[in-house]
KERODREN-495243 format. One record per residue: y negated, x negated, z negated of N, C-alpha, C, O in turn; residue number from 1. Coordinates in steps of 0.001 Angstrom, whole numbers. Atoms other than C-alpha are relative to their C-alpha. Layout:
REM residues N
<atom n_c2="Y" n_c1="X" n_c3="Z" ca_c2="Y" ca_c1="X" ca_c3="Z" c_c2="Y" c_c1="X" c_c3="Z" o_c2="Y" o_c1="X" o_c3="Z" vexti="NUM"/>
...
REM end
This chain:
REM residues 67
<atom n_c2="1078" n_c1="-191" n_c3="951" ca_c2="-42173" ca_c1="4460" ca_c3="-84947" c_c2="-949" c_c1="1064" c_c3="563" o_c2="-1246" o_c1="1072" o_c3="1757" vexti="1"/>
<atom n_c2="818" n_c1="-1193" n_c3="-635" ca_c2="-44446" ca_c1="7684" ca_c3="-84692" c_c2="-1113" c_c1="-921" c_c3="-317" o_c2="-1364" o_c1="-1898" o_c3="-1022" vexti="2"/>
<atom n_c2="1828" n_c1="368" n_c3="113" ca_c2="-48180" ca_c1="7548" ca_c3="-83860" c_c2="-637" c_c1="-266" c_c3="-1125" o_c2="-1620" o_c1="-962" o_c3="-874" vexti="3"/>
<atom n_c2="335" n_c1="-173" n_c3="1416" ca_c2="-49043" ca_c1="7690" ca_c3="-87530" c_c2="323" c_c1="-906" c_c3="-300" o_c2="-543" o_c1="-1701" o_c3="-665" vexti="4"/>
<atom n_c2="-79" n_c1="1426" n_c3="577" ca_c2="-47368" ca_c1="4979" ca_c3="-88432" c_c2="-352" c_c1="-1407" c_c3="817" o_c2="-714" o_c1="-2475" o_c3="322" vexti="5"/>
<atom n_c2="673" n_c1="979" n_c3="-280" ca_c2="-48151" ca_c1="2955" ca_c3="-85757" c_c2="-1515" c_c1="-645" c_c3="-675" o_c2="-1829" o_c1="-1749" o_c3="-1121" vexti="6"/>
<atom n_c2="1563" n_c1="366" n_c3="414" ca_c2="-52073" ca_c1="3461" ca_c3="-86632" c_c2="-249" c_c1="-529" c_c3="-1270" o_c2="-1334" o_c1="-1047" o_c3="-1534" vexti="7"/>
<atom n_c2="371" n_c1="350" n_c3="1411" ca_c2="-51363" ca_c1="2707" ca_c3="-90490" c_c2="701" c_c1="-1624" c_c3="195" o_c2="638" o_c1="-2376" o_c3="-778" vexti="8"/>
<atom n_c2="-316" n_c1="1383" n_c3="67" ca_c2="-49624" ca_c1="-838" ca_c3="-88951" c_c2="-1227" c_c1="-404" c_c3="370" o_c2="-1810" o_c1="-1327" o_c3="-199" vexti="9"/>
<atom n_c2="1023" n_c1="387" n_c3="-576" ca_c2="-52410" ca_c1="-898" ca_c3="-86922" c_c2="-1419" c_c1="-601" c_c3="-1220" o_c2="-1809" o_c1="-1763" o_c3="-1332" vexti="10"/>
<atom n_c2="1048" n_c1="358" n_c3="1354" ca_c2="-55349" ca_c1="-733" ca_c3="-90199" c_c2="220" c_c1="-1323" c_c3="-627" o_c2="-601" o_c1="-2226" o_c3="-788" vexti="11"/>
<atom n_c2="-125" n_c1="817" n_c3="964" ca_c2="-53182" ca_c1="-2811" ca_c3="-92267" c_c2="-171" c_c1="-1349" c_c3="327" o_c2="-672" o_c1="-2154" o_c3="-457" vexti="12"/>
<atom n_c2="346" n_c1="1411" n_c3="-805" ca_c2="-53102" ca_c1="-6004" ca_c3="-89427" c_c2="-1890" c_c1="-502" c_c3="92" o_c2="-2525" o_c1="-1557" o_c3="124" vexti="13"/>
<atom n_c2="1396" n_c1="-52" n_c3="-470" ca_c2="-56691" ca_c1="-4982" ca_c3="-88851" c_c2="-695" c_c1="-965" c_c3="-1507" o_c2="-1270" o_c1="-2051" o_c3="-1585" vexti="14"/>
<atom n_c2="756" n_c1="182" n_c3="1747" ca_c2="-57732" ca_c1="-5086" ca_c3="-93149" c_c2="753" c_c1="-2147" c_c3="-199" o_c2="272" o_c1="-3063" o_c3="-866" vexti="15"/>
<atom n_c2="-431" n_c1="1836" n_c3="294" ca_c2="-55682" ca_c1="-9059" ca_c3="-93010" c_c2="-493" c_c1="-720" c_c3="1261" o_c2="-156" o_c1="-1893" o_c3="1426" vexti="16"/>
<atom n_c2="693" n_c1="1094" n_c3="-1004" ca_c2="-57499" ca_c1="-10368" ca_c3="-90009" c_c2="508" c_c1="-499" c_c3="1198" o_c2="-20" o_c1="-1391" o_c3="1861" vexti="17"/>
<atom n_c2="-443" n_c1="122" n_c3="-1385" ca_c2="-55339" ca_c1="-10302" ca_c3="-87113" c_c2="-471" c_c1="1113" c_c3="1001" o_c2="-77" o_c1="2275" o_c3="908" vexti="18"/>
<atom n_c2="461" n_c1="-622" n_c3="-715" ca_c2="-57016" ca_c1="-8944" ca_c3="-84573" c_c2="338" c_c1="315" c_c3="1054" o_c2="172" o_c1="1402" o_c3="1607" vexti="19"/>
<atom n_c2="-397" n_c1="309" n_c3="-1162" ca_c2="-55716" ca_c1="-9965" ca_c3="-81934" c_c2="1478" c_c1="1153" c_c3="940" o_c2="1725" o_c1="1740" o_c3="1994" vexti="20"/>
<atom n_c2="-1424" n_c1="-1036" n_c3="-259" ca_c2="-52104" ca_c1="-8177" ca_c3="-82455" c_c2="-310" c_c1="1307" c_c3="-111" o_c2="309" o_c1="2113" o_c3="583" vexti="21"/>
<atom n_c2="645" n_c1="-1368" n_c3="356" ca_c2="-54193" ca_c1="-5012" ca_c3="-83921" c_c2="-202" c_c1="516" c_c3="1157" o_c2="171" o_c1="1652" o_c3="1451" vexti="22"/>
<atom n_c2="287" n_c1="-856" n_c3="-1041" ca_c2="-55515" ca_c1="-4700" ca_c3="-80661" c_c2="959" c_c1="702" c_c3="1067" o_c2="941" o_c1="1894" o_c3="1374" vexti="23"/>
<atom n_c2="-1784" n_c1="-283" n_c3="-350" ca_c2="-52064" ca_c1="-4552" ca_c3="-78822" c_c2="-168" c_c1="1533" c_c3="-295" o_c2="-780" o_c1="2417" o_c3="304" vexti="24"/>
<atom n_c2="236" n_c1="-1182" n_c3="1056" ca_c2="-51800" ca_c1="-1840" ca_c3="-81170" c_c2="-682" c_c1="784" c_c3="461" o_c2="-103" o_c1="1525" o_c3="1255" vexti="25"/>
<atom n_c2="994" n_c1="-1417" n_c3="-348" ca_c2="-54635" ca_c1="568" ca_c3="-80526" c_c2="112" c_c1="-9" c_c3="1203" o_c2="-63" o_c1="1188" o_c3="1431" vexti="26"/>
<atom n_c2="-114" n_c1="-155" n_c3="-1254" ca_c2="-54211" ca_c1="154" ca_c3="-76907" c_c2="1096" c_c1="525" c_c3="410" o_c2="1297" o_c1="1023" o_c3="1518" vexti="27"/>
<atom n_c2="-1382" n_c1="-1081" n_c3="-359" ca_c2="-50817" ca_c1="1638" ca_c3="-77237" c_c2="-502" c_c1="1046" c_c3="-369" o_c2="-508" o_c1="2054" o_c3="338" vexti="28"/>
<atom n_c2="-14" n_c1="-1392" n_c3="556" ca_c2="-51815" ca_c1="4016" ca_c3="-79338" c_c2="-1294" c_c1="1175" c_c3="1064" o_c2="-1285" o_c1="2381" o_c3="1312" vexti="29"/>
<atom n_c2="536" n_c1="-1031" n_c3="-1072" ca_c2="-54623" ca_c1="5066" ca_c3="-76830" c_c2="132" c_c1="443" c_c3="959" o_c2="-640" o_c1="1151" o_c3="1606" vexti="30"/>
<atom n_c2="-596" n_c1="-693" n_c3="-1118" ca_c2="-52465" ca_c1="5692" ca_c3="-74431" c_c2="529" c_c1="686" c_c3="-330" o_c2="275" o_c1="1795" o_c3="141" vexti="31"/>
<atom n_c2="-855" n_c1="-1153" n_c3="660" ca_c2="-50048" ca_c1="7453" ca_c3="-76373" c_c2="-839" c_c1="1008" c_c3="2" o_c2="-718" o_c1="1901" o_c3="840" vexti="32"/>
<atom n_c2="881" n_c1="-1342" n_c3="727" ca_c2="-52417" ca_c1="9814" ca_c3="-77715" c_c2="-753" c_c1="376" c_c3="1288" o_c2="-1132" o_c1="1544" o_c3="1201" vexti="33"/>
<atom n_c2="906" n_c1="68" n_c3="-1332" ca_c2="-54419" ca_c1="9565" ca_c3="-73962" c_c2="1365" c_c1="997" c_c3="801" o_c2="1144" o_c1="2090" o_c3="1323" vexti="34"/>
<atom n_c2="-1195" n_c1="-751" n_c3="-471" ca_c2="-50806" ca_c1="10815" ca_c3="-72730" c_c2="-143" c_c1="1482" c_c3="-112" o_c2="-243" o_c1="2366" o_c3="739" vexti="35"/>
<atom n_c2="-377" n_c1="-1724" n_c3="474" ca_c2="-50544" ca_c1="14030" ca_c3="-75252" c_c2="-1208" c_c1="301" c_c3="76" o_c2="-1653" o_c1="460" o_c3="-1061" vexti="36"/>
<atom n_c2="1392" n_c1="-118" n_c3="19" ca_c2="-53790" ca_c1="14584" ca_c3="-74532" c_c2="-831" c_c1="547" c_c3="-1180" o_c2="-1521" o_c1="1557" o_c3="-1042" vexti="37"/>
<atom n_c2="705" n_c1="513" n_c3="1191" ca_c2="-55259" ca_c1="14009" ca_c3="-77944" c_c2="-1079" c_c1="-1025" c_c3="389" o_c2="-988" o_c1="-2240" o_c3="213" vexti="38"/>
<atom n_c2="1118" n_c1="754" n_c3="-575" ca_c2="-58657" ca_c1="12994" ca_c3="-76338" c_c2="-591" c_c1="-573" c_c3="-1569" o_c2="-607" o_c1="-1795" o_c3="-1714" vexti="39"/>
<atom n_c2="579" n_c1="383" n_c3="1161" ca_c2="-60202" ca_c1="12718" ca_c3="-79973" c_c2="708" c_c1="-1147" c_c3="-867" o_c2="-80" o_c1="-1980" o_c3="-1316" vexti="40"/>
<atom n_c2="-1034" n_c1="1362" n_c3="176" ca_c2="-57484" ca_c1="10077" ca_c3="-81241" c_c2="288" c_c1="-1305" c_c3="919" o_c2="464" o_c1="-2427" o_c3="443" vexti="41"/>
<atom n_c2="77" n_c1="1064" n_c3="-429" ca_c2="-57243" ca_c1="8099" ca_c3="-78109" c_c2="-1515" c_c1="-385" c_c3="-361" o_c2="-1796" o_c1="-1545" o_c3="-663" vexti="42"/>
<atom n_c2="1716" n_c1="707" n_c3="-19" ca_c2="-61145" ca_c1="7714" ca_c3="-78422" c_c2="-246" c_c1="-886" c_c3="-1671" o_c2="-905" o_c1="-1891" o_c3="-1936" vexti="43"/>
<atom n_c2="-89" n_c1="931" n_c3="1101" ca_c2="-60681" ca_c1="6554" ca_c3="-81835" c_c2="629" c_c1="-1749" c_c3="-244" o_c2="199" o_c1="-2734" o_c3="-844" vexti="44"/>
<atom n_c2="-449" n_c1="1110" n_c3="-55" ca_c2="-58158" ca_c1="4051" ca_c3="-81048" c_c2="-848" c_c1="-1356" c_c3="1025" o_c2="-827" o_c1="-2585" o_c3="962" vexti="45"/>
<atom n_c2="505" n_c1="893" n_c3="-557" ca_c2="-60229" ca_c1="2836" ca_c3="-78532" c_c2="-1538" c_c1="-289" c_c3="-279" o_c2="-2231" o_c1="-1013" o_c3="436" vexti="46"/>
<atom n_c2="544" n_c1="963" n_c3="387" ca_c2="-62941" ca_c1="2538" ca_c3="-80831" c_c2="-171" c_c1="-918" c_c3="-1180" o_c2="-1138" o_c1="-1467" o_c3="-1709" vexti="47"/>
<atom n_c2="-517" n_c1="1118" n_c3="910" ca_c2="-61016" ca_c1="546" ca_c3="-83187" c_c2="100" c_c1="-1264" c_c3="858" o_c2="-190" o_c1="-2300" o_c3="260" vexti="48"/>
<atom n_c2="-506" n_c1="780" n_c3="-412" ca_c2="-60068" ca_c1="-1611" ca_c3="-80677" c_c2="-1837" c_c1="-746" c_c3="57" o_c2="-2063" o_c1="-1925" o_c3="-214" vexti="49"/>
<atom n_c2="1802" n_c1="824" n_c3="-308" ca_c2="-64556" ca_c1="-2393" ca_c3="-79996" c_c2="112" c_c1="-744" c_c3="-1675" o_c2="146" o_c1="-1974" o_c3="-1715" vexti="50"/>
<atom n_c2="-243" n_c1="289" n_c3="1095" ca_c2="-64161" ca_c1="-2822" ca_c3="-83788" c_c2="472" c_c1="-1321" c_c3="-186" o_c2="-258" o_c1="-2234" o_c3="-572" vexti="51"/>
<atom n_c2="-729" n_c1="1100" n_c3="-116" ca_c2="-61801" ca_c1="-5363" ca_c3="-83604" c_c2="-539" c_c1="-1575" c_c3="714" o_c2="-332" o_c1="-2746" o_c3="395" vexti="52"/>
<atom n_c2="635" n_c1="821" n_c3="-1220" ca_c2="-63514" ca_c1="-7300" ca_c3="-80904" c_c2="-1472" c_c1="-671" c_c3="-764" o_c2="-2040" o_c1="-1763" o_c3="-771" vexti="53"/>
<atom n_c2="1531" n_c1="549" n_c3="712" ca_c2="-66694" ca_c1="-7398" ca_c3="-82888" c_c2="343" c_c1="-607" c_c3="-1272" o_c2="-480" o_c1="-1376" o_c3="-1769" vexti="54"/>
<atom n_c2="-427" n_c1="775" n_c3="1700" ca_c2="-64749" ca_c1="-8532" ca_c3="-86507" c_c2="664" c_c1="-1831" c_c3="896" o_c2="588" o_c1="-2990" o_c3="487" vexti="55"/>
<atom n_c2="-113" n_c1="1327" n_c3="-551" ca_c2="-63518" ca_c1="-11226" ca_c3="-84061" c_c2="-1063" c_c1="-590" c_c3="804" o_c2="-875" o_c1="-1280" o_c3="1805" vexti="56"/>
<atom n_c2="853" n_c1="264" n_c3="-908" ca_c2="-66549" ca_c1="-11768" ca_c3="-82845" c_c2="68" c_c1="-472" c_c3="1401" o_c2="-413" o_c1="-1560" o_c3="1720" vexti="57"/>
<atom n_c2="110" n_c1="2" n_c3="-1813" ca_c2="-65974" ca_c1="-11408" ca_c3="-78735" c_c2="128" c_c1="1087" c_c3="219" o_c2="1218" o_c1="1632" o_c3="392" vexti="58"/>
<atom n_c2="632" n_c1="-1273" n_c3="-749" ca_c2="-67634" ca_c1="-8470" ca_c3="-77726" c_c2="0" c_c1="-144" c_c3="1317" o_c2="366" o_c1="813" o_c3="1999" vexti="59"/>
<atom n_c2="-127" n_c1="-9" n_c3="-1518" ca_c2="-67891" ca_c1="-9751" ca_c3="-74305" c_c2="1020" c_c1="255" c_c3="620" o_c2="961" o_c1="1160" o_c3="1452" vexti="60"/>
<atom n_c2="-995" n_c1="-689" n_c3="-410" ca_c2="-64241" ca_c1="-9738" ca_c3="-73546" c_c2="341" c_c1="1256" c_c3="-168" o_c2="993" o_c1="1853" o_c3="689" vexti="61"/>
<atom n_c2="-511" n_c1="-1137" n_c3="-151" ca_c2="-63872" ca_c1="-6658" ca_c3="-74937" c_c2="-1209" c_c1="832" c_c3="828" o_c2="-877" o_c1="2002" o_c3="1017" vexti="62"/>
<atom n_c2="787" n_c1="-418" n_c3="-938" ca_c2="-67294" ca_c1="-5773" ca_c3="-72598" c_c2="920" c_c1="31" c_c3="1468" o_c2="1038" o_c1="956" o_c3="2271" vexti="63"/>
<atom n_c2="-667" n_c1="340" n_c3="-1243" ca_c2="-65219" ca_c1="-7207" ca_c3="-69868" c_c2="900" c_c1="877" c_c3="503" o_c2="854" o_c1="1392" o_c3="1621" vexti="64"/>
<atom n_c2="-1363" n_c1="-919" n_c3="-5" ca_c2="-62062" ca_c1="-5232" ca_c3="-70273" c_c2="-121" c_c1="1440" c_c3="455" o_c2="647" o_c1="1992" o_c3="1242" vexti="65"/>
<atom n_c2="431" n_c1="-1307" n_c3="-296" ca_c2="-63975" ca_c1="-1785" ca_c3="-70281" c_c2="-540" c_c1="260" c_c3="1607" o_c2="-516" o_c1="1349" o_c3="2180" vexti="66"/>
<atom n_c2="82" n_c1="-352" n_c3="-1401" ca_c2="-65109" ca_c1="-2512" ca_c3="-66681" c_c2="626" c_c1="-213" c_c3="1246" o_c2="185" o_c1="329" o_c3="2259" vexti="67"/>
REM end
């Protein structure tokens, strides 16, 4: 699956409330894109992934994770 479609599995898990697997998700994809050095895309994915964290309300783990 290309990057593109990952990120449109990624939305669609995101828009039904799994968060959990979404995040999975953007954390690949910000490496991927962190890889081809597509700085402006990983930074997106990784701030879908804060996104995520806050619709599931636990900001702290995802505080945690970043340090």
């Amino acid at each position: 699956m290309d990057l593109l479609e990952l990120n449109k599995k990624a939305d669609a898990l995101r828009n039904s409330g799994r968060e959990k697997e979404t995040i999975k998700i953007y954390k690949e994809l910000a490496n991927e894109y962190g890889n081809a050095g597509d700085v402006a895309n990983s930074g997106g994915a990784l701030q879908m992934i804060g996104v995520c964290y806050k619709i599931a309300k636990d900001e702290k783990k995802f505080c945690g994770e970043l340090i």
